[in-house]
C-alpha positions as CSV (number, residue, x, y, z in Angstrom):
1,X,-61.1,-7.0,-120.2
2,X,-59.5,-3.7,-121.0
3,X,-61.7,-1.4,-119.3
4,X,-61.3,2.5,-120.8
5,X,-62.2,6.3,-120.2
6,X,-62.8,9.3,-122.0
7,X,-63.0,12.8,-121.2
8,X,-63.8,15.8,-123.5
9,X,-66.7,18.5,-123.1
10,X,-67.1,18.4,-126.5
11,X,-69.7,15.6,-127.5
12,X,-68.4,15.1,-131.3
13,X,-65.0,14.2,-130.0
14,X,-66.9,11.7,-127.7
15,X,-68.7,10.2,-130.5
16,X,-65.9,9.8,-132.7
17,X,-63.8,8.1,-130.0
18,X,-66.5,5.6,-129.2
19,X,-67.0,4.7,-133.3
20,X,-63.0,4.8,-133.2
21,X,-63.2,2.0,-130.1
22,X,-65.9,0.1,-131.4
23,X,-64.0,-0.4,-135.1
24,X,-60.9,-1.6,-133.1
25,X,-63.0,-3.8,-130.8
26,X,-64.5,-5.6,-133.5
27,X,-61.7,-5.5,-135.7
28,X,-59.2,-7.2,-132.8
29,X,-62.1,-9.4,-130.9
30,X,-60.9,-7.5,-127.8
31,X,-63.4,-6.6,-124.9
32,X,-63.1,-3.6,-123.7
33,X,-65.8,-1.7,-121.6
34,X,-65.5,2.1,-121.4
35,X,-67.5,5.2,-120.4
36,X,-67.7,8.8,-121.5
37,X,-67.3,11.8,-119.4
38,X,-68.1,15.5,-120.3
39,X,-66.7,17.5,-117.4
40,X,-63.6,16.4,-115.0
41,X,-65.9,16.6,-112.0
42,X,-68.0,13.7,-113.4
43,X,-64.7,11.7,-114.1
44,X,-63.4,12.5,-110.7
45,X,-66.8,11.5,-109.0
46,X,-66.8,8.1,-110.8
47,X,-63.1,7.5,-109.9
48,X,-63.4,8.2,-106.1
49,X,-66.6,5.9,-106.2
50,X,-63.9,3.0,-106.7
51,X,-64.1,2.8,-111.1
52,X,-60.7,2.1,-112.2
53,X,-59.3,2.8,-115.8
54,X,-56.6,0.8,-118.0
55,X,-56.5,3.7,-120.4
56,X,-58.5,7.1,-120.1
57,X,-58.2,9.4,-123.3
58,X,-58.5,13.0,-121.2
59,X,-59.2,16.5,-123.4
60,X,-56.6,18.6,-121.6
61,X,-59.1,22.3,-121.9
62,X,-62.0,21.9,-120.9
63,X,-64.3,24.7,-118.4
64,X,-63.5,24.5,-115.4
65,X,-60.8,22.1,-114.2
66,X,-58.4,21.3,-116.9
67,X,-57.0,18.1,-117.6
68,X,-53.7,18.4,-116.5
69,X,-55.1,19.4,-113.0
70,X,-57.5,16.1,-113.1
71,X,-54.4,14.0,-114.2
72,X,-52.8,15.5,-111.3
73,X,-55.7,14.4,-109.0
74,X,-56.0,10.6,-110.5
75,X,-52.5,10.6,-109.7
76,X,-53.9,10.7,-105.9
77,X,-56.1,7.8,-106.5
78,X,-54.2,5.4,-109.2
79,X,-50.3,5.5,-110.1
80,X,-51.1,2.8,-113.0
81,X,-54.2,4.2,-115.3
82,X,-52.0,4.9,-118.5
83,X,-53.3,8.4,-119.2
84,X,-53.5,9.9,-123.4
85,X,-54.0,13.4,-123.2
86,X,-56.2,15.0,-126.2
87,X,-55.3,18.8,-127.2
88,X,-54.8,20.9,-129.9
89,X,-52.5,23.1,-128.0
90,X,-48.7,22.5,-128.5
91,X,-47.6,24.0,-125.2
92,X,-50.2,21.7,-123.1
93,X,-48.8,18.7,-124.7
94,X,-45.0,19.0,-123.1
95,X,-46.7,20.3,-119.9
96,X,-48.4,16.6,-119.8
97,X,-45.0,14.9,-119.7
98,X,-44.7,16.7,-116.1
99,X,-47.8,15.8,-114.7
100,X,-48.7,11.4,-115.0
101,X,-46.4,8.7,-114.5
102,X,-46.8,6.0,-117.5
103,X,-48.1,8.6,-119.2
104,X,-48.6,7.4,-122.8
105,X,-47.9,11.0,-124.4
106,X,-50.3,13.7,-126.6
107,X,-52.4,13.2,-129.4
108,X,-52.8,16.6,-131.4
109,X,-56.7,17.5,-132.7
110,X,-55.9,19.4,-135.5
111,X,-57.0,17.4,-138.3
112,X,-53.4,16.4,-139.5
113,X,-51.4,13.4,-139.1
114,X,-51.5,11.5,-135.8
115,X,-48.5,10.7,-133.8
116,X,-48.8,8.5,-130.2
117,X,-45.3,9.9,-128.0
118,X,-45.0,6.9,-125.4
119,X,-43.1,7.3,-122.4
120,X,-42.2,5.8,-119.1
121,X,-41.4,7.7,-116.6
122,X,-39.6,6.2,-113.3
């Protein structure tokens, strides 16, 4: 069972990756479990409670903490979660590549073609 998380304060981009999941889940016959986070102090809370992610989908500004500073505090906790950052900002997107290991790269929200950048890094 894949078991994934998402992170975004904004609750339409939540929705629309849940519908997105469920499609795929019963489009593949796959089960995966997820879970839906609105700040980076919930997330956090649920990781160091012992919940473990294959995948977590993380909105990179959000109030408070950003994303890239929760990636940096996963990091802490799990060197294995493969971690897709969500941002409409450019700059934050090649900051990201810094920050996770098996970071599986940036997905732009601006409305125009999608592009997944996978990398490894060692």
């Amino acid at each position: 069972m894949i078991q994934i998380g998402f992170c975004d304060d904004d609750l339409s981009i939540l929705s629309e990756l849940r519908v997105l999941l469920d499609r795929y889940r019963v489009e593949r016959n796959v089960e995966i479990t997820s879970a839906a986070f609105q700040s980076p102090l919930e997330l956090l809370t649920e990781i160091e409670r012992g919940t473990r992610f294959d995948i977590l989908l993380l909105d990179v500004m959000m109030p408070g903490e950003n994303g890239i500073d929760t990636a940096r505090e996963i990091r802490r906790y799990d060197q294995s979660m493969k971690i897709i950052f969500l941002t409409s900002s450019a700059e934050f997107a090649v900051e990201s590549y810094t920050v996770v290991r098996s970071a599986c790269g940036s997905y732009r929200r601006n409305n125009s073609p999608t592009e997944t950048l996978c990398r490894q890094n060692t």
